[in-house]
N, C-alpha and C positions, 0 to 999 in steps of 0.2 A: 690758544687751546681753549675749550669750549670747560665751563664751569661743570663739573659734576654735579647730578639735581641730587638732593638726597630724600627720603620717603618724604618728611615732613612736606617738603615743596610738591612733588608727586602728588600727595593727597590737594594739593591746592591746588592744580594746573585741572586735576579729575571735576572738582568741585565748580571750577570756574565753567568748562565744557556743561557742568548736569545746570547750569543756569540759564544756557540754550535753549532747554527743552521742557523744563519745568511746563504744566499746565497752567493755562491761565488762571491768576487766583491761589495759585500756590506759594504755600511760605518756601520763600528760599533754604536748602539745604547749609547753614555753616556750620563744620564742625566747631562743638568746645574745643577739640585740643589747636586745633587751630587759630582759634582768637586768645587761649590763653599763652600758647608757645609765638605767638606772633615776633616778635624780637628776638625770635632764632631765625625766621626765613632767610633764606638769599635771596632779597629783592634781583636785584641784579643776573644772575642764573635764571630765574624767574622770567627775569623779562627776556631775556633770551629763549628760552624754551615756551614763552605762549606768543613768540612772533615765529617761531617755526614751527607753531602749531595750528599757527592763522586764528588764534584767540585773545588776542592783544586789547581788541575794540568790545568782545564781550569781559571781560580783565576787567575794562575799569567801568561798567555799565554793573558789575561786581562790587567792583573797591569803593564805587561814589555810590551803590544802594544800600543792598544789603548789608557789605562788611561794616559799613560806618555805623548802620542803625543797629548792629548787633555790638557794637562798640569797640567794632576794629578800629586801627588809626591807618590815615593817608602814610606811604613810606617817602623816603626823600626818591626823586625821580620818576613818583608818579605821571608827572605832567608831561612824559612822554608815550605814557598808555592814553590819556587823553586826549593830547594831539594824535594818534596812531586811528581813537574813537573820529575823531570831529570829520581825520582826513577821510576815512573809509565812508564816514556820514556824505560829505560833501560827493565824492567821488558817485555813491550808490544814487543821490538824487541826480545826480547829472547823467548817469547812464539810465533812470528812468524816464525822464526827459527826453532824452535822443531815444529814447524806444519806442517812444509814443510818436515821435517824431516819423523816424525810415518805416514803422509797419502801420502808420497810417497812410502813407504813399504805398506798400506794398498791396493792401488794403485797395487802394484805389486802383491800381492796375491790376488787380484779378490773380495777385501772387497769395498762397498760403503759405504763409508760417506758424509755429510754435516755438513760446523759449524753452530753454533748456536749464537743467539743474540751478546754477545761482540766482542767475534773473528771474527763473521761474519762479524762486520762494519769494526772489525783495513783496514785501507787504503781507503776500497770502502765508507764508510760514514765517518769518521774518519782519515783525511790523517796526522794530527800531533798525532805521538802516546804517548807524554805525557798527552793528555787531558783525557781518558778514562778506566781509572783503570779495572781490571778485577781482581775475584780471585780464577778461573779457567778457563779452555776453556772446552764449552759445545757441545756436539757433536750430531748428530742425526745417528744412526744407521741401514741399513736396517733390516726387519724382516727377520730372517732365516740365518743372518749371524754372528748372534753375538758370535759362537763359534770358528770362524776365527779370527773375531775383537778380542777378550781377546785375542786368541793362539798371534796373529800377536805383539798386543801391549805388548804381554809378552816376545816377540824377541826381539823388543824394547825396552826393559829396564826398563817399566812397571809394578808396583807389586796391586795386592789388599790390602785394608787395612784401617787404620786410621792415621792421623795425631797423632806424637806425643803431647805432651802437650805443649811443645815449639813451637811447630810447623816448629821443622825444621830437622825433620824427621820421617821416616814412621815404623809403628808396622804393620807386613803384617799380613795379615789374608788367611787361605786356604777354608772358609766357601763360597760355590759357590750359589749365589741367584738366587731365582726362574726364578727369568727373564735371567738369562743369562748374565747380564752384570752389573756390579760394577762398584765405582767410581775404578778410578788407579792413581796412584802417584808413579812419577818418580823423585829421587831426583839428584839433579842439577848440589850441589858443588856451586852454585851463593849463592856471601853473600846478596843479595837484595831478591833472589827467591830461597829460600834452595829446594823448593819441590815443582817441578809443578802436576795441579790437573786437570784429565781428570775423565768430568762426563756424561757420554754415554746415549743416551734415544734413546728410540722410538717414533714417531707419534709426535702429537702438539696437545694434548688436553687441554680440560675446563671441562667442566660441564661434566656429567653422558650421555654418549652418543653424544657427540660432541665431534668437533677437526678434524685437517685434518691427513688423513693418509698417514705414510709415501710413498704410492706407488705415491699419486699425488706430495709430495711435490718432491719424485725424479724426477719423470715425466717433471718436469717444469723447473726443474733446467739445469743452464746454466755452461759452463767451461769460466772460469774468470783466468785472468793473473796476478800474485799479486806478489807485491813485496816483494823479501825476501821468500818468500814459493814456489814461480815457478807456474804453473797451477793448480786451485783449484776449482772443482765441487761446486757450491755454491746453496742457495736456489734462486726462481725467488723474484725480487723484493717485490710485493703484500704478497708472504709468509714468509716473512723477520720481515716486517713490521707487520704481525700478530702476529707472534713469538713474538716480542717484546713486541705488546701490550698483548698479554696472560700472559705473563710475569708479567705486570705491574698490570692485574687485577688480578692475582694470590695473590701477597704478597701486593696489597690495600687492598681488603676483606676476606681474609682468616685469622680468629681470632689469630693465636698461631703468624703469621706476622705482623697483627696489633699490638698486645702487642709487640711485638718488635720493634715496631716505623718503618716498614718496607715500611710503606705508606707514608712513608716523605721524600723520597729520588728526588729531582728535579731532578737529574742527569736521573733517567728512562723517566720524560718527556720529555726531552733535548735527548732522544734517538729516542722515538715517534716523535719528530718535525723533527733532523736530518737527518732519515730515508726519511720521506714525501716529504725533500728538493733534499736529494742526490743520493739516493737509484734508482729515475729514476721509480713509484708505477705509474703502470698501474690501478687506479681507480677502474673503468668499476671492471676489476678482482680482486680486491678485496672486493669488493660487493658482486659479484656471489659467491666468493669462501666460503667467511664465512657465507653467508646466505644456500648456502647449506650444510656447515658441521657446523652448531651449532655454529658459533665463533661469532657470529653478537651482541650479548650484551659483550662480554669480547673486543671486538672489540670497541664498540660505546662509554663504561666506559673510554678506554685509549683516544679517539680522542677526547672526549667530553670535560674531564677536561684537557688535551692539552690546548682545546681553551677557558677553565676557568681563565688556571693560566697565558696561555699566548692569549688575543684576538688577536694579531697577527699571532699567529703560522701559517705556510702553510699547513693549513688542511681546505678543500674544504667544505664550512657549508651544500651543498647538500648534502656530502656523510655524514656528521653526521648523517643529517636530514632522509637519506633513513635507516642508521642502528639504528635510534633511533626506526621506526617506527617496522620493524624486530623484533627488541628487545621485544618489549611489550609496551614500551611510559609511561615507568613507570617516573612522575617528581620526583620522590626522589629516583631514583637507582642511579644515581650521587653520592648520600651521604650515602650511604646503606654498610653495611659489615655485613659476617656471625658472627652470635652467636657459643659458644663453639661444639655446636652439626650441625652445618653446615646449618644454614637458615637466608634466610637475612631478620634478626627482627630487625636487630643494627643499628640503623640512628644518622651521627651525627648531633650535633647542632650548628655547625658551617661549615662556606664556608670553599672549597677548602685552597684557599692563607692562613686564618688564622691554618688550621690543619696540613699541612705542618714544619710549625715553631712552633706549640706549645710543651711548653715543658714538659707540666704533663699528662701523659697519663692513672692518677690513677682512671677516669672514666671509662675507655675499660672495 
């Protein structure tokens, strides 16, 4: 049975997340009560609740900076937040590498791509690559080329398929899906990353008739210089930044990811705030863009509880304000999630901060 967090630990899991996003040059947030009550924490609960929060690798980019220089102490068991740092470090340079790798072939045969949410930040939001776990790299596709992209990435040493049940190899599959384009998995030979996992898409939708399509999101996109991958066509800022939050209200309200605790992940909001700070979000356009392709409530749900869970985050209260109004101005879409059949009847009964952390979800 899973440790109760109690406030104290709460406010430290908060604090570790606002470490993400800090501006550069900013003094890290510790609280006093925190480094003085520090010998009440539950290390242990702790480590539990920032590896299902996917903040493990920013934890101890924490515990080994700031906590130490404000005169916290190391606890017994750190050195597994550290190895959790080194492995996510290691993993993220290796999926940089092989990205520079498949989209400089795709590159050469006349395919376009852009990354997607996590790959998209490694270095440009993201410049220490132990803080940011990923467990694939997600691609956006143009339409009409997806039978270059498979051909291409099958030159590349790309197969279709599933993960084995170890998961540290692949059972190919020849069954070709309607769209044109499958996950791929390439296996490695790394003991950290046996099998890396590309999963291709089109467009950036939401809801039944929304989403931006891929012609605008090419359109916008700029050539970025990245380390370790060489030049990489990337998305404009403002459609980065939507992608993510799509993202986040995707697996908040969609029932089969609610049951899965997939709405508790701080780590997505600490991507929303990151993005806001470093990303360089032309506002103004992101306004325009999701209010005219339908994104303005999937949009307002990520920037709204942003500044729920954190009142500091760098998120502009006008722009909530304009895509609340968008949206509909509904006061309980904040806490709202789809029922099994897809309609949002399901409200929860508790604020953001405490659903986050709770641990029984045998209400959903």
């Amino acid at each position: 049975m899973a440790q109760a967090l109690g406030s104290l630990e709460r406010v430290f899991v908060l604090t570790v997340g606002r470490q993400g996003w800090l501006p550069e040059g900013a003094e890290p947030e510790i609280g006093e009560e925190l480094l003085s009550r520090q010998d009440e924490l539950n290390w242990s609960a702790l480590t539990t609740q920032l590896y299902r929060q996917r903040l493990l690798g920013l934890a101890w980019c924490m515990l080994s900076g700031p906590w130490l220089a404000a005169g916290g102490r190391l606890p017994r068991g750190y050195a597994l937040w550290e190895t959790w740092y080194r492995a996510t470090a290691h993993r993220s340079l290796l999926v940089q590498r092989e990205i520079g790798r498949f989209t400089g072939a795709l590159r050469a045969a006349g395919v376009e791509v852009l990354l997607r949410r996590g790959p998209a930040m490694l270095g440009r939001v993201y410049p220490d690559p132990g803080i940011r776990p990923m467990s694939d790299v997600d691609v956006l596709v143009r339409r009409g080329q997806e039978d270059a992209f498979m051909a291409t990435m099958a030159e590349s040493g790309y197969v279709s398929g599933r993960l084995s049940p170890g998961r540290d190899s692949v059972v190919p599959s020849e069954a070709k899906p309607a769209s044109g384009l499958s996950r791929l998995f390439l296996p490695t030979g790394d003991l950290v990353q046996p099998v890396l996992i590309v999963d291709p898409e089109h467009g950036l939708g939401t809801e039944p008739g929304g989403g931006v399509a891929d012609d605008q999101l090419f359109a916008s996109s700029v050539d970025e210089e990245r380390v370790g991958t060489g030049t990489l066509r990337v998305m404009a800022a403002h459609h980065l930044l939507t992608d993510v939050c799509v993202h986040l209200f995707e697996e908040s309200t969609t029932y089969a990811y609610v049951r899965r605790g997939r709405h508790q992940r701080i780590a997505q909001y600490v991507d929303v705030c990151a993005c806001a700070v470093r990303a360089g979000v032309d506002w103004d356009q992101l306004i325009d863009s999701v209010c005219r392709n339908n994104c303005a409530a999937a949009v307002y749900f990520a920037l709204a509880n942003a500044l729920r869970l954190y009142p500091s985050a760098p998120v502009p209260e006008n722009v909530v304000e304009s895509l609340r109004r968008h949206a509909g101005g509904d006061p309980g879409f904040l806490d709202s999630y789809r029922d099994p059949a897809g309609a949002y009847s399901r409200r929860w009964s508790t604020g953001l901060v405490e659903r986050v952390f709770e641990e029984d979800l045998s209400a959903v």
